[in-house]
Every structure is written in structure tokens, then in C-alpha cells.
N, C-alpha and C positions, 0 to 999 in steps of 0.2 A: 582466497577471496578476501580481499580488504573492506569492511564497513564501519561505519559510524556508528558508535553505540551511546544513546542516549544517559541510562543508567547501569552499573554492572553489580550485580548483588552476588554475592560470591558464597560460597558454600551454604545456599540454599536451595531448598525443593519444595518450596510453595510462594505463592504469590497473589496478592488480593489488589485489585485493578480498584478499590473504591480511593484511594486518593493517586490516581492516577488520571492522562488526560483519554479523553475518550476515544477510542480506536487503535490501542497502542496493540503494536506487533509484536509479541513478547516468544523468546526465545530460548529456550533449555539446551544448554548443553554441557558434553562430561567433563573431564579436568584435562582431557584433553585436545579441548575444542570442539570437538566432532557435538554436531547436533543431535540432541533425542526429541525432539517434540518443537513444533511450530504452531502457535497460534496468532490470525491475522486478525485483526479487526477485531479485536477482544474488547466488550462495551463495558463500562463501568459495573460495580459492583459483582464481577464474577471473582471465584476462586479457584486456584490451581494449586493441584497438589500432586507432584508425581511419586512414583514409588521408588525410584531410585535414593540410595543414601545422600542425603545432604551435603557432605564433609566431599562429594566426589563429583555435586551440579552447581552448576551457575545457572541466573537469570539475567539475563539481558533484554533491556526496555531499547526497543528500536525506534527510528525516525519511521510513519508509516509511509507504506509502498517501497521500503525498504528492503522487505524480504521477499523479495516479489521471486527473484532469480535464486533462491536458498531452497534446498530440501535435506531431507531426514539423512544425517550419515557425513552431511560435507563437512569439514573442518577449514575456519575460518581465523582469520586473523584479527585481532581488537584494535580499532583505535575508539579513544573514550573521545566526545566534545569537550573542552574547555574553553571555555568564556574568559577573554581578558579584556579586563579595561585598565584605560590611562585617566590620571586625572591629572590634567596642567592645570 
């Protein structure tokens, strides 16, 4: 499964949504893709901390209603958004 991944934090296991935007879909999984934990609609100022080693999880910040079709165990494929501009 192909998705657009807003931001991708990379060998980390915690995550604090206060400067982030409100309702973001946030996403844990191993070094190998596969998902360990899903939270939707996560409102500002919560914290996440899973147990798993750091050096072995990513987070990934989703576009919301994005993870609408994802559960626990699927291994997914990354594309990151980048933004380009032109200036003439």
C-alpha cells in the first residue's frame, strides 16, 4: 500500500502532537515497515510513547483520513510530500 506521508521521524519512539496540527493521524511502525500502533484523530498536546526500541521505530505524521484503510501488521510503502516552487 502506497501513502503520502506528511512528516517521517526516523528512529524514534515517542511523539508530542503540541506543535503539531490538530487531528493528525500518527503512525508507528518497525524498520520494517509493518505497523505497530495507529492513532486517528490525535488532538494537540497528547504524548506518545511506545515501548519498543527507538533505533528499530519510525513515526510518521499522516494527511488526515488517511489511515482510514491501514491496520495493525500491514507493511506499507513511503512516499514523503515535497513542495517545489519556481521563481521566474
Amino acid at each position: 500500500m502506497n501513502i503520502n506521508v506528511n512528516k517521517i521521524y526516523r528512529n524514534k519512539n515517542s511523539f508530542n502532537t503540541f506543535f503539531s496540527n490538530n487531528n493528525d493521524y500518527i503512525v508507528i511502525n518497525n524498520k520494517n515497515n509493518a505497523i505497530l500502533y495507529i492513532y486517528r484523530n490525535l488532538p494537540k498536546y497528547k504524548y506518545i510513547k511506545v515501548m519498543e526500541d527507538n533505533k528499530n521505530t519510525s513515526i510518521l505524521v499522516l494527511p488526515e483520513y488517511s489511515s482510514v484503510g491501514l491496520k495493525i501488521g500491514d507493511v506499507i510503502n513511503l512516499k514523503q510530500i515535497t513542495m517545489t516552487t519556481s521563481i521566474n
